[in-house]
N, C-alpha and C positions, 0 to 999 in steps of 0.2 A: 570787231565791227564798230563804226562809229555811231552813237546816236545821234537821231538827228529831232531837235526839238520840235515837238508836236504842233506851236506855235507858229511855225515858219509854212507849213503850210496851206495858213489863209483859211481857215476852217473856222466859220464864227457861230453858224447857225443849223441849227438841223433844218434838209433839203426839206421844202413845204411847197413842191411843184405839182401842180395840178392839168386834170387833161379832161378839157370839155367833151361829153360826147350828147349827141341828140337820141331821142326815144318819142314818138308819138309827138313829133313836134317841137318839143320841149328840153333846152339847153342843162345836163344835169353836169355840177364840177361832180371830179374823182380825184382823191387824193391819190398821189402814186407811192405814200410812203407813210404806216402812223407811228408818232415816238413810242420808244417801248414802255410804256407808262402807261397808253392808248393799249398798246398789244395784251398788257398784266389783266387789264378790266376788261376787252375783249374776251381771252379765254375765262374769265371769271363768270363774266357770263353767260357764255354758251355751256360752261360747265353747271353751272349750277340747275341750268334747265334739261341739259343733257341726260340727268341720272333717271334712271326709274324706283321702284318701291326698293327690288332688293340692292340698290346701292350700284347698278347694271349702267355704262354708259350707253346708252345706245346709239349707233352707228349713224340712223338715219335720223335722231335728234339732233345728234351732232352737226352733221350734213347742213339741217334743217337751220337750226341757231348759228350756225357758222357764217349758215348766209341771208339768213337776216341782218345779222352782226354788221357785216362787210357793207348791206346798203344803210346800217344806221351809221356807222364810223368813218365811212369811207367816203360817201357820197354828202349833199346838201339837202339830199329830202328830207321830208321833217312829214312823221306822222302823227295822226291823233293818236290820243289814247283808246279810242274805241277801234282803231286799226290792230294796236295792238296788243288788245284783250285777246286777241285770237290769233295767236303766231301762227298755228297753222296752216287757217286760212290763207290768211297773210303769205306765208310761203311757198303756199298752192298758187295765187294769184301772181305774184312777182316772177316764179319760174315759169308759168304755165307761159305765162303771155310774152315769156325771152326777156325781162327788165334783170334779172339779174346773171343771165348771161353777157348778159350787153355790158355791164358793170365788171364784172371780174373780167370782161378780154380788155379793158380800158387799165386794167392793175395788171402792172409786171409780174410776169410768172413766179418771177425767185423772191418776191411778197408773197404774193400768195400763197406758195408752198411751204414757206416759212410762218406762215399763220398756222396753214393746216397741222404744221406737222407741230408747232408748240401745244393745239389742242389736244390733239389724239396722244401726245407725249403726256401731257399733264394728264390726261382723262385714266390713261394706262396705270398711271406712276398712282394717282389716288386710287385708283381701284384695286392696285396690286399692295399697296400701303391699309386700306380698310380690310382687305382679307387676308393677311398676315396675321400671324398669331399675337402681335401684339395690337394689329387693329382690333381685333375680335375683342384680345382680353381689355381695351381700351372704352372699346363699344360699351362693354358688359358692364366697366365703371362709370363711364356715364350714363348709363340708364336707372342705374342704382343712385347716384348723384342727385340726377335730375328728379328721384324719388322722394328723393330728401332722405334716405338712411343711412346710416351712419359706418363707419367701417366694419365694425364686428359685424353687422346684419349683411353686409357683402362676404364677407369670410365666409361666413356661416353659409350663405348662399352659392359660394366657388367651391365650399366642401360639398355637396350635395353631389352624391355618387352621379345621377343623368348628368347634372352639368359636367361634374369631372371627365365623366365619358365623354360626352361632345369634343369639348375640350382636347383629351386624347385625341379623336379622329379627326379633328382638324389640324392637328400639329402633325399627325402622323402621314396625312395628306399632303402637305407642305413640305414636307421630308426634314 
């Protein structure tokens, strides 16, 4: 097969086409494409909002921060900071009233399903990564770390029969 140089076909710029649409009067652009740079800090941050106490993504944060995400990155709104001290809210109000409906049918499908699924990918991958036996045993060193103690006093502390056990039953759970 011949190569054919990547140069020749006219490609200088990443596509930054956008597609006006109205809401309540009011002219909003929509991006129809973000560089993957945009996409990395996207899921970074609907991930990081996404998790609960035991390290859980949940579904409907996800859901929730995803499409917040999609009206901060993708569109030209611009909110206050007191809009959004309260994402929830905020995400009650944006869907309830159809604005971010209106916004995602304005984004190409195979965008946006390529967003969703890089989050729910990464959300899976870290949460299947932090409960592996070496997240756990990872966890357990940084929390000693963060204690400030020193390696023997972690030994000492992984020897300790309850911990051992745990231990045990999560690795035996893991197969």
């Amino acid at each position: 097969m011949a190569k054919v140089p990547f140069s020749k076909l006219g490609l200088k710029k990443v596509k930054d086409d956008i597609v006006n649409i109205e809401f309540n009067g009011i002219e909003i652009e929509v991006k129809q494409y973000l560089p993957i740079d945009d996409k990395l800090q996207f899921v970074v941050n609907v991930i990081s909002n996404a998790a609960d106490g035991n390290r859980f993504y949940n579904p409907i944060k996800i859901e929730a921060f995803s499409t917040l995400e999609i009206l901060f990155m993708y569109t030209n709104l611009s909110f206050t900071d007191t809009q959004k001290k309260d994402l929830s809210k905020l995400f009650d109000i944006v869907v309830s009233n159809g604005l971010a409906k209106e916004v995602m049918a304005a984004i190409p499908k195979n965008e946006l399903d390529g967003l969703f699924e890089l989050v729910y990918t990464s959300a899976d991958g870290i949460y299947g990564q932090m409960n592996s036996a070496y997240g756990i045993i990872d966890s357990i060193r940084q929390e000693y770390q963060d204690a400030g103690e020193d390696a023997t006093e972690i030994q000492k502390r992984l020897s300790d029969p309850e911990n051992l056990k745990l231990l045990r039953d999560v690795v035996t759970k893991l197969g």
